[in-house]
N, C-alpha and C positions, 0 to 999 in steps of 0.2 A: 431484159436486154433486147435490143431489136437487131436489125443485120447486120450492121457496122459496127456500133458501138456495143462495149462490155460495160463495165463495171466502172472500168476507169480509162472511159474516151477510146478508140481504137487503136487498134494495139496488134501485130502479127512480125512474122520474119519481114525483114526490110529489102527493096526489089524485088520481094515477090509476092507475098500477103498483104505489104505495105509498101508501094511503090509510089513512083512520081505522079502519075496519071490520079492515081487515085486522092493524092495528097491534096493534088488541085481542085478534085471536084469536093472532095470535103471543107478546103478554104473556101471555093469561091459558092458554095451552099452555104456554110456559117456568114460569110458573107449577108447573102442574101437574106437570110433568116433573121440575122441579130443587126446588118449596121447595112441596111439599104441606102443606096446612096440616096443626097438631094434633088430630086426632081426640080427642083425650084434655081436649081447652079450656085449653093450654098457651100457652104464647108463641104469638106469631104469626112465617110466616118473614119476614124482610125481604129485598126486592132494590135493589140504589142503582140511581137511572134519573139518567142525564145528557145533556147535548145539546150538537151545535154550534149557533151565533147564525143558522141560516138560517130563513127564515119559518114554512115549515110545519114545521119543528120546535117552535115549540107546539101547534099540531091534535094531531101524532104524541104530542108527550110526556103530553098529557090521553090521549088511547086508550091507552097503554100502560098511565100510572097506572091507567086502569076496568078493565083488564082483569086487570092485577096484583091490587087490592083487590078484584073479583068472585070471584076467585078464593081470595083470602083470605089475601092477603100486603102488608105493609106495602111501601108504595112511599118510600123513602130517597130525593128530589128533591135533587138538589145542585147544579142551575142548569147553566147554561153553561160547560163545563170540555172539557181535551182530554181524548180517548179515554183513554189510557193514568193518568190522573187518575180516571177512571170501575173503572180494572183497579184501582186501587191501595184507593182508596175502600173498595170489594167485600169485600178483605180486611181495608182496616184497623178497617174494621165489622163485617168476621165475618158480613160477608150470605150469603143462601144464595145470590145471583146477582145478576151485576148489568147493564144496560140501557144502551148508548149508541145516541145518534140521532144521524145523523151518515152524511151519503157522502163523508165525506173528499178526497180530491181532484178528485172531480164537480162540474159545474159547478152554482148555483144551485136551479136547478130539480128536481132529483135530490134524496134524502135515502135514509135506508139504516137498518136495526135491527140491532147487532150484539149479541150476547148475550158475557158469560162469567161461568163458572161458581163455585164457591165458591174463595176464594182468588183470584180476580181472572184464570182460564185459559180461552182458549178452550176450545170445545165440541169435541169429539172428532163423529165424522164420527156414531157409533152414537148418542149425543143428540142430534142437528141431529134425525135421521132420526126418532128417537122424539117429539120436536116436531113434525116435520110430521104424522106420524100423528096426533100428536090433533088437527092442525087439520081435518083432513080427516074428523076424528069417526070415529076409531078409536080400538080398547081399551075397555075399561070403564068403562060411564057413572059421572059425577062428579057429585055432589049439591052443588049450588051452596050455597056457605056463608052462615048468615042470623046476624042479631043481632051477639053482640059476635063472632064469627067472620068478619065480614068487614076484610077491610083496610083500614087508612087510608093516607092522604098526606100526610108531616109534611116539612116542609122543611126541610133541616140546612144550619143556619149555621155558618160558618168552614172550609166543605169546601174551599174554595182555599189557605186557611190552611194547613190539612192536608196538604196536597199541595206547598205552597210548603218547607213543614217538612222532610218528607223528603226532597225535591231540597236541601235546603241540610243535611242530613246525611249524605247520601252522596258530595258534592262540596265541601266548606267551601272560600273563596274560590281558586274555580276561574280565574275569571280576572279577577284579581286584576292592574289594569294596564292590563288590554286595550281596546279600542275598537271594538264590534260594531254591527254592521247587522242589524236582525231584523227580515225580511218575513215578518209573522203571518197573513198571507191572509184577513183581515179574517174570520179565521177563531174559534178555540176558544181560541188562544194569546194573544191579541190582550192579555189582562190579564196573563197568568200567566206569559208568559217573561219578557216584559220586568224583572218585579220579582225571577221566578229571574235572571236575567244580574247586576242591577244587586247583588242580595243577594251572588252570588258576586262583587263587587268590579270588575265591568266599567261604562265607559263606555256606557250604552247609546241608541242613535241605532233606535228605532221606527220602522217602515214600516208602512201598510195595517192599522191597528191598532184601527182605528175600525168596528167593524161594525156593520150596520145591517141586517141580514136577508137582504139584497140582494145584496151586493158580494163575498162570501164567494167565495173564488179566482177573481174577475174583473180582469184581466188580473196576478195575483199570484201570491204565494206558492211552490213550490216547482214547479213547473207553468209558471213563467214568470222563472226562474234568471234571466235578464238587466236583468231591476228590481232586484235585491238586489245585482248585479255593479255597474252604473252605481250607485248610491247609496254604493257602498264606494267606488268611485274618486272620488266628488265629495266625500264627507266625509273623505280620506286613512282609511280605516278600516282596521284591522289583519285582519280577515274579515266578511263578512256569511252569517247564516246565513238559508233560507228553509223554512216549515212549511207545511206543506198545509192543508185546511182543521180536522182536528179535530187535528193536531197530531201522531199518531203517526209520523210520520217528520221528516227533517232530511236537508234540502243543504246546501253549505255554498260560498262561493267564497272565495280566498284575495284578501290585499291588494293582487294587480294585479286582482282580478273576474273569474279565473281559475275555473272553475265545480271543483268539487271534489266526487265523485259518491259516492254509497254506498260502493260498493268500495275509492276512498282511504279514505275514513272506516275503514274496516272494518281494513283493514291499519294506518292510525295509531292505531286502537286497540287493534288487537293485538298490536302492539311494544308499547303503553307496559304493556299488562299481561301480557306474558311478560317485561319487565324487571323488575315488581311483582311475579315470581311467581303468578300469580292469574290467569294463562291457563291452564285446566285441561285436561293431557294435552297440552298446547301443539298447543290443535284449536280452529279456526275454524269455525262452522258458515256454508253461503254456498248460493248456489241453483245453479242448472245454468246461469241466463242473466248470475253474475260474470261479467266479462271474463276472460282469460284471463291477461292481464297480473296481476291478484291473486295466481292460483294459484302464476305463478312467484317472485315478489316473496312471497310464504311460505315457498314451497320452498327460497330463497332461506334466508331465515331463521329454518326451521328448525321452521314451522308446519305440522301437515296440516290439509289442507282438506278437510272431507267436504260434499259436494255434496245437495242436498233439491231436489224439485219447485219449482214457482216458487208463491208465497206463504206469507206469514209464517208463517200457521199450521203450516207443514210446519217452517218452520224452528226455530217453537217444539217440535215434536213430537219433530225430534232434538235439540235442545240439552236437552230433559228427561228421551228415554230415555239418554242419554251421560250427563249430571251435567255437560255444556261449560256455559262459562259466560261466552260469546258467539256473537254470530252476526245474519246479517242480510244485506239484500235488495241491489241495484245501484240500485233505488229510494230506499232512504236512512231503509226502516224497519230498523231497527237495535235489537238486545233483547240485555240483559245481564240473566242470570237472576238474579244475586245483589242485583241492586236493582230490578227489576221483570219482569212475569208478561206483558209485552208489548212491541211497540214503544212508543219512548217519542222524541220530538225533542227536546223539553226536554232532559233527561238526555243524549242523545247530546251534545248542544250543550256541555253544562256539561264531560263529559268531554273532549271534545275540543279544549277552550279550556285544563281542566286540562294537557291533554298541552304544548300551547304553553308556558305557563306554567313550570312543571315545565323544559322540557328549552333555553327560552330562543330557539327556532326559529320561526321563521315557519311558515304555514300551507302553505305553495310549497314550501317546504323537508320539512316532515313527510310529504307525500302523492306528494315525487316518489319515494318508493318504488317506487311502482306505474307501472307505463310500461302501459296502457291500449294494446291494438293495436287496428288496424282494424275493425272489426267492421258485416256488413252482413247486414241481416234482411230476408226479403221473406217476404210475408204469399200463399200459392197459393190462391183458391177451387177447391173441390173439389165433389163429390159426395158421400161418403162419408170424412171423415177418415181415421178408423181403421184404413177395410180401405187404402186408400190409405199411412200411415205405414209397414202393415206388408208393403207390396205386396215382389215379391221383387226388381224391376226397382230400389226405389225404396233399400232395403237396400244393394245393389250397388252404388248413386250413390254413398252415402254412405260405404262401405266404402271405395271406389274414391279418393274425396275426402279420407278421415282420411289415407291410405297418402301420397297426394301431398303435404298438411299437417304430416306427421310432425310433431314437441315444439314445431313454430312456429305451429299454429294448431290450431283446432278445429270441428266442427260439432255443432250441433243442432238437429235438427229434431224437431218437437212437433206433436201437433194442438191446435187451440184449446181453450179451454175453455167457452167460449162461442157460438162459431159454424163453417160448414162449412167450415173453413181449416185448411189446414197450415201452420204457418212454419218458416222454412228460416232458417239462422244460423250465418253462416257467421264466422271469423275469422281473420284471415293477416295476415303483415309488412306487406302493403301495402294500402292499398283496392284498387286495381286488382285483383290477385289475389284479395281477398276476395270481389267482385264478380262475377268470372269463372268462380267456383266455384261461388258460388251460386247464378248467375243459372243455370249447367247443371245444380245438382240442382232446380232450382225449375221450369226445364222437366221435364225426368223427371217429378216429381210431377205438373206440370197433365195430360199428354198421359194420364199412368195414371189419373188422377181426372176427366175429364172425364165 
């Protein structure tokens, strides 16, 4: 991660970590990075900028637009839409890049700028880096563009449209019959699932749908699984699905409010497209922190599972050097490359109501593929991460640990990404043993890190 950006584009408290000043130099850097303008008095480039409904998401999205059009690129405004509507946009306008605002499942006060590139893909790690340098006023000075070379900000109507359009082309009455609970987290989705669900032929029963700047995953959405559970049992509903705040991922619970996590998702959607033929090389792309119960419950049927660092980005980065054409998080972002360039909730939802559908099975029934084992994570304050992960003492734990685990369990330990911790992740047949494992390599690590 470099100075600005994390994991997932930058991200802090809004007006003060992430304020206006800063919003602009970040636009009018991607700018300059990704969609310089025509020296020659050509077109101008255009980037689509979109946002979730939290407050200082309009402050942010005026900076962005000034710093986009100072720079000398038309700013494509498309309102209030989830992330993965912002990825699709991008391309289906042929923009040089496009802008979401949005901390996704952070609470209120937080907000976040995530960038992607032409054709609607995240930034590769060697652009983020050539972004910061110019913010930091590095490279070669740029001569600010005057007259008709500056950018404008045109507001494009029917972009929900647009986005409703290809969800109902890639999925035609998906569920078709069914009866869903959708906690939109008074978030990004808040319009747009509902009218995707009911398009695809579902009963639709809206939750937290109502946003007001404020409310955006306060005590909802995917962040808080147990609103979406209770509402399915009190409506008899056949699943409730829940979205985070800008919508790119999807939980889901079945008809007893049975919580149903990425990793089922992932497996039911992997059967129903290695029956489709259309799971390619019949390869799942997944992170290091699946369960391990997926791996086997593939292995099982016949899937390999290749494993990526923990976040999407990684997971996009092998599903595009392979040509796979799935893959996705235990968080519940979840990306099919052949109908979209990112996670998408919407789309996973639509697919996974199809598989129901389709195969005439409950939600209970589809996901008990996956037998989920114990799993327990403690988080070690350290001194020094790194040199601590690769201590020789701390190796030996976990060497020690794998040997007594054998094909029933697993470890992983990581350093943070963010701050002076290691975590330790442990999993076995039982919690008891999962525990007892990990709580011994978790000492090892503090006593070496201290």
């Amino acid at each position: 991660m470099g100075r600005y950006f994390g994991t997932d584009g930058v991200r802090g408290l809004a007006n003060a970590d992430l304020g206006p000043e800063l919003a602009l130099r970040i636009a009018r850097s991607a700018a300059q990075v990704l969609g310089a303008g025509d020296e020659t008095g050509g077109a101008r480039p255009v980037a689509v900028v979109g946002r979730d409904p939290r407050a200082s998401g309009e402050m942010l999205e005026a900076a962005v637009c000034a710093g986009l059009t100072a720079a000398g690129v038309d700013a494509l405004r498309v309102g209030v839409l989830p992330t993965p509507a912002v990825a699709f946009l991008t391309a289906h306008h042929d923009a040089a890049f496009g802008v979401m605002i949005s901390a996704s499942h952070n609470p209120m006060p937080d907000n976040g700028i995530k960038l992607f590139a032409a054709g609607g893909h995240k930034l590769p790690d060697d652009v983020e880096a050539a972004i910061e340098a110019r913010m930091d006023g590095d490279g070669p000075a740029v001569e600010p563009p005057t007259g008709d070379r500056i950018g404008r900000v045109v507001d494009v109507s029917g972009a929900a449209e647009e986005y409703l359009a290809h969800l109902a082309r890639v999925s035609p009455s998906a569920a078709q019959g069914l009866t869903v609970v959708v906690d939109c987290a008074n978030g990004a989705a808040s319009a747009v699932a509902p009218q995707a669900y009911t398009a695809a032929g579902a009963r639709v029963i809206a939750i937290h749908a109502d946003p007001d700047g404020y409310s955006i995953n306060d005590g909802c959405g995917s962040t808080h699984i147990d609103v979406v559970a209770e509402a399915v049992r009190e409506h008899g509903a056949d699943l409730g699905i829940a979205h985070d705040g800008d919508a790119d991922r999807c939980l889901a619970v079945d008809h007893t409010g049975t919580p149903v996590d990425g990793d089922a998702i992932l497996a039911v959607l992997a059967l129903a497209m290695k029956d489709a033929g259309t799971l390619r090389d019949d390869t799942l792309v997944a992170t290091v922190m699946s369960n391990l119960g997926l791996h086997i419950a593939m292995r099982a049927a016949g899937v390999t599972v290749r494993t990526t660092a923990v976040g999407d980005r990684y997971v996009v980065e092998e599903l595009r050097s392979g040509a796979f054409s799935l893959g996705g998080e235990q968080s519940g972002h979840v990306v099919v490359p052949d109908h979209a360039t990112t996670g998408d909730g919407v789309l996973t939802a639509l697919l996974l109501m199809a598989r129901m559908t389709a195969t005439g099975k409950t939600l209970a029934d589809l996901a008990s593929v996956v037998t989920t084992l114990p799993q327990v994570l403690i988080n070690v304050p350290v001194v020094d991460k790194h040199s601590v992960a690769d201590a020789v003492a701390v190796r030996e734990a976990v060497t020690g640990a794998e040997a007594e685990l054998g094909d029933g369990g697993r470890v992983l330990l990581r350093p943070s990404g963010t701050e002076q911790l290691v975590r330790v992740m442990v999993e076995a047949s039982t919690q008891s043993h999962a525990q007892q494992v990990a709580g011994r390599i978790a000492d090892i690590v503090g006593s070496v890190g201290r």
